[in-house]
C-alpha positions in Angstrom: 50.2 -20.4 28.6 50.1 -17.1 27.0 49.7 -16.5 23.5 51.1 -13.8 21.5 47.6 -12.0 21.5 48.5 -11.7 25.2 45.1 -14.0 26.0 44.8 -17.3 27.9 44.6 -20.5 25.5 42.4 -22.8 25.8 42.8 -26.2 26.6 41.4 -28.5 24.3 39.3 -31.4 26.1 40.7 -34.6 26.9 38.8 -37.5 24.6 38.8 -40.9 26.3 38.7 -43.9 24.6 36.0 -45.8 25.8 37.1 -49.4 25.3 33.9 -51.7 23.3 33.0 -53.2 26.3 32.2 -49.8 28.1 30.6 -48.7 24.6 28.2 -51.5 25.0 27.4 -51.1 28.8 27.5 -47.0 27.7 24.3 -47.9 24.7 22.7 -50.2 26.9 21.9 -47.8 29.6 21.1 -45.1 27.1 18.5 -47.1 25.5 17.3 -48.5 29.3 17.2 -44.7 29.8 15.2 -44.2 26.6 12.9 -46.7 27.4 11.7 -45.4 30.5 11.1 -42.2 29.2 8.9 -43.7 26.9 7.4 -45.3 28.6 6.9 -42.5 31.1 6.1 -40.8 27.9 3.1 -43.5 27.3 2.0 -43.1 30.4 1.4 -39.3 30.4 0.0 -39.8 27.0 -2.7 -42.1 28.2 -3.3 -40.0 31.5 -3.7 -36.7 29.0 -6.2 -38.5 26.5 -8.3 -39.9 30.0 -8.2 -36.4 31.3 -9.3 -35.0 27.5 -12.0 -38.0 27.1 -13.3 -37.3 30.6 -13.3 -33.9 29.7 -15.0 -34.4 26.5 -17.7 -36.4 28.4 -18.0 -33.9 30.9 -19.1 -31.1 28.1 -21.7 -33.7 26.4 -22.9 -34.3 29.8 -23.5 -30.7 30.4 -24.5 -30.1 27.0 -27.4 -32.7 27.7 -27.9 -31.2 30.7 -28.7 -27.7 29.0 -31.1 -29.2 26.3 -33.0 -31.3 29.0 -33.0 -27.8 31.4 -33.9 -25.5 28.1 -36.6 -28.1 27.1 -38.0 -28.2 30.5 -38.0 -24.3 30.3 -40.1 -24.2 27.2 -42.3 -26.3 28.6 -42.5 -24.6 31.7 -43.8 -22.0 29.8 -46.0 -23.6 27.3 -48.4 -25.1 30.9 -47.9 -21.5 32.7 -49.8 -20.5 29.2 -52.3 -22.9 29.2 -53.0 -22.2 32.7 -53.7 -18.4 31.9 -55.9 -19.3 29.2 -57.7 -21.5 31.6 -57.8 -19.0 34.1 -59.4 -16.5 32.1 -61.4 -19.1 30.3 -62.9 -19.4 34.1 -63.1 -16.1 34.6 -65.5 -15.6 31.9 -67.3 -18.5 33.0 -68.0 -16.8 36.2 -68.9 -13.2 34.4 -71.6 -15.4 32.4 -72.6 -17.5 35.7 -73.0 -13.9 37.7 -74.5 -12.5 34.9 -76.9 -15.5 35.1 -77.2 -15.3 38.7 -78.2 -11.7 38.8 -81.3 -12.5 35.3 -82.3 -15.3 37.5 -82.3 -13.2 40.5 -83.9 -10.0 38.8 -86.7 -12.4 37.7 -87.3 -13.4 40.8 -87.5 -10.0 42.0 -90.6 -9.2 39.1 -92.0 -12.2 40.5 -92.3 -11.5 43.9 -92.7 -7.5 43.1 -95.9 -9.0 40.6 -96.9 -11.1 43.7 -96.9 -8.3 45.9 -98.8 -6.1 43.3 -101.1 -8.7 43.0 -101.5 -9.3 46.7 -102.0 -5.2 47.2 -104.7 -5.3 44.8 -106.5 -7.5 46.4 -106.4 -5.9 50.1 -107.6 -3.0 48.0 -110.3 -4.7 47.0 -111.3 -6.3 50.0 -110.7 -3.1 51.9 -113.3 -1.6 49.3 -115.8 -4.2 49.9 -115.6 -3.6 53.8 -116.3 -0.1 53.5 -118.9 -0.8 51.1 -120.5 -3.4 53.6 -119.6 -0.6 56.5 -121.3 2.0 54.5 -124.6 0.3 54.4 -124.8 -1.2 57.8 -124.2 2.1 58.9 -127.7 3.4 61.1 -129.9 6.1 59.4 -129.2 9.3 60.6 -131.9 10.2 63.6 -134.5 13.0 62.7 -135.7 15.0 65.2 -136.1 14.7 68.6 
C-alpha cells in the first residue's frame, strides 16, 4: 500500500501469543542456555587464571634463574681475581727464587774463581821453586880448554 507521501508502509510485525506453557518451555531453555554459557564461561575463567599462574611461575622461575646465573657471574669473577693475584703472587716468587738462584750461583762462581786463584798461586810457586832447584843444579860453566 501506498501512502500519500508516495512511500511504501511498513508492515508492522506480527506478535504471537505464546501460550504459558510455551513461556515456560521458552525460560527454561533460556536459562539451560545461560547455564552453559556459564559454565563455558567458568571454564575459560579457570583455563585463563592456569595459563596466567603458569605464566606467573614461569617469570619467578626465570627470575631465579637470572639471580642464580648473575650470582654465579660474580663469582666467576671474584676466583678469575684471586687467580690473577695468585699468579702474580707466583710470579714474584719466581723473580725472588731466580734472583736467588743467580746470588747462589754468582757465589759459587767467587768460590771456584778464589779456588782457581788459589790453585794458580800455588803452581806459581811451585814452578818458582823448580826453577830455583833447576837453577842450582845447573853445572858450572867450563873454563878453558
Amino acid at each position: 500500500e501506498e501512502g500519500a507521501a508516495g512511500g511504501v508502509q511498513e508492515e508492522e510485525p506480527v506478535v504471537v501469543e505464546m501460550t504459558p506453557h510455551e513461556r515456560i518451555d521458552f525460560a527454561h531453555k533460556q536459562h539451560m542456555l545461560a547455564r552453559m554459557e556459564r559454565i563455558a564461561a567458568r571454564e575459560e575463567n579457570k583455563k585463563a587464571m592456569q595459563l596466567q599462574q603458569e605464566s606467573v611461575a614461569l617469570i619467578q622461575n626465570g627470575w631465579e634463574q637470572h639471580k642464580t646465573a648473575e650470582a654465579g657471574i660474580v663469582e666467576a669473577n671474584e676466583k678469575v681475581k684471586e687467580a690473577e693475584a695468585m699468579i702474580a703472587n707466583a710470579n714474584k716468587a719466581m723473580d725472588v727464587a731466580n734472583a736467588h738462584a743467580q746470588e747462589v750461583v754468582a757465589k759459587k762462581m767467587d768460590l771456584v774463581s778464589e779456588e782457581f786463584k788459589a790453585a794458580a798461586e800455588e803452581k806459581t810457586t811451585q814452578a818458582e821453586e823448580y826453577q830455583a832447584t833447576a837453577d842450582s843444579l845447573e853445572p858450572p860453566a867450563e873454563e878453558g880448554g
